[in-house]
N, C-alpha and C positions, 0 to 999 in steps of 0.2 A: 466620633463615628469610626474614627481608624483603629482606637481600641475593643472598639467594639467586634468588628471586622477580623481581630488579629487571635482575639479569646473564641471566636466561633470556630475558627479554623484550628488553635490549639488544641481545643474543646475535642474537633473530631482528628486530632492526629492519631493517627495509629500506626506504631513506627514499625509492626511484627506485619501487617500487612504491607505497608511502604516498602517496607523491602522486600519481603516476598515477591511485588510486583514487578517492582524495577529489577529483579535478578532475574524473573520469569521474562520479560521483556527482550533482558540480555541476551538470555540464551534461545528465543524464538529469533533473535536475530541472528547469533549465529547458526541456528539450524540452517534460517533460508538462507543465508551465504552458502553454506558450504552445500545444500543439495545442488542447487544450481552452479555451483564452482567444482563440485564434484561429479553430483550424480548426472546430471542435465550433458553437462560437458561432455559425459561418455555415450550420450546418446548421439549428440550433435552442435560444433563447437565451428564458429566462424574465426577467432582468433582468442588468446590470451587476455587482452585488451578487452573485447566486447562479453567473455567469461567473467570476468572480473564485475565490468558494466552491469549485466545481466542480477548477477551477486545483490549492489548494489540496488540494485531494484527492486529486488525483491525482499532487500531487508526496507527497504521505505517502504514497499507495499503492507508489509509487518508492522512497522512502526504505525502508519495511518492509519491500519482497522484497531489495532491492540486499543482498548479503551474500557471504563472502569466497570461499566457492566457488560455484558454479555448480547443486551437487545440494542445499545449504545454502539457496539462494535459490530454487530449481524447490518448495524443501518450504516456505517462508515464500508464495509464491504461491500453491499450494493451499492453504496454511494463511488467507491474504486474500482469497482467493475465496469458499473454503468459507463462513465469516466474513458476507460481505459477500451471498452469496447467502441466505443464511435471512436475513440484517436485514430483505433487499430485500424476500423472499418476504413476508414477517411485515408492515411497514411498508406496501407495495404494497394489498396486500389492506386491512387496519385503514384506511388514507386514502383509498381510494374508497369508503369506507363514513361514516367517521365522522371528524372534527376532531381535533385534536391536545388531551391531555388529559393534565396531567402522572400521572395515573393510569394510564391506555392507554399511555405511555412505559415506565412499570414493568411493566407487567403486559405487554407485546412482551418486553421486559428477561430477563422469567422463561420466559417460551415458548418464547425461545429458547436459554436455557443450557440446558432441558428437551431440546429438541430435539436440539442438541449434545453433550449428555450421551448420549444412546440411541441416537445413531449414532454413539458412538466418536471426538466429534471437541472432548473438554472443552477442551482445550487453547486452542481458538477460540471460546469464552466470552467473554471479557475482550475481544478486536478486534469479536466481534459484538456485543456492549454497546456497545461505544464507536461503534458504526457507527447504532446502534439511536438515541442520544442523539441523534447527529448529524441523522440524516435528521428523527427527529422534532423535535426545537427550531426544523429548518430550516425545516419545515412549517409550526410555529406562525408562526415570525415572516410567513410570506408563507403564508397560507392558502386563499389562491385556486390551486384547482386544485395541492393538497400534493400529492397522487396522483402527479403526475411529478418529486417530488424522489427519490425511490426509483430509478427508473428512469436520472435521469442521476448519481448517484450509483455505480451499479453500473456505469454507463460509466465514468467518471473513473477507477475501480478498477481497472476493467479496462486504460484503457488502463495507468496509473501501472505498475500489476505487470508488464506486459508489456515497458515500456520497463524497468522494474528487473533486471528478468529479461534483456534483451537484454545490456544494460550488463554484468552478470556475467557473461556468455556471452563478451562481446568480452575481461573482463578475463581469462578461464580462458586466451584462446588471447596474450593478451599476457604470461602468467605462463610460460607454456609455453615461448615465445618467449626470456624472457629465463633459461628453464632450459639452451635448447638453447644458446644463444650462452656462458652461461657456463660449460657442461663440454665445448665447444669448443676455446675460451681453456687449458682446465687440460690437454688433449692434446698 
């Protein structure tokens, strides 16, 4: 069964697309770094630290949508967005109210699998938990005015998915590309 398993996957290796991907990958990550480390920053920058943070986020927003087709990654994008707009919504609200608590982290945590649960969307539990940790730790550590980590957070995401998103979009039409050129060749 393992050889079996091992000759289907050699089968569909394709090492000119393999790497195509994975350098296309690369360099969508570094894009969303550097807009956000760059460009973002010259808009509006909390410190070094949380520019950086920010960075980072937005290349994992990248990495999670970038996927092998094009309607594969348009559904990991909604699936990131969705995700990342109840953390925001949940977080936003709780930190212009009140301090970061590692209680009030839990209890967002629950509100929103709740939420997610009731509009059909479980499956984005686990990314808006992890987005919920995020923003709120990120709070704690820099407490002054937490209230706007929510808000560029869901930037970062926003862009990261959209560069992820693009990136698949450019690879669908380079796969395409290298369909057309090789049943070309076989005429």
């Amino acid at each position: 069964m393992i050889m079996v398993q091992e000759k289907r996957r050699s089968a569909h290796f394709d090492a000119r697309n393999t790497v195509f991907r994975a350098v296309m990958l690369a360099i969508s990550c570094v894009i969303s770094f550097w807009l956000i480390t760059h460009i973002l920053v010259s808009v509006y920058s909390i410190s070094r630290d949380d520019d950086l943070l920010g960075g980072m986020w937005a290349v994992a927003a990248t990495i999670f949508v970038y996927r092998h087709g094009y309607a594969e990654s348009l559904g990991a994008a909604l699936s990131r967005m969705t995700a990342t707009a109840v953390s925001f919504g949940l977080c936003f609200v709780y930190l212009l109210i009140l301090p970061f608590h590692v209680w009030s982290m839990a209890g967002l945590i629950a509100i929103g699998a709740v939420v997610l649960e009731m509009i059909g969307r479980a499956d984005d539990i686990i990314t808006a938990s992890i987005t919920t940790a995020v923003v709120m730790v990120v709070a704690a550590i820099g407490p002054h005015d937490a209230w706007r980590e929510p808000i560029l957070r869901v930037v970062d995401t926003a862009l990261g998915a959209s560069i992820g998103l693009g990136a698949a979009w450019i690879c669908t039409f380079d796969r395409q590309a290298v369909s057309a050129s090789g049943s070309r060749g076989k005429e």
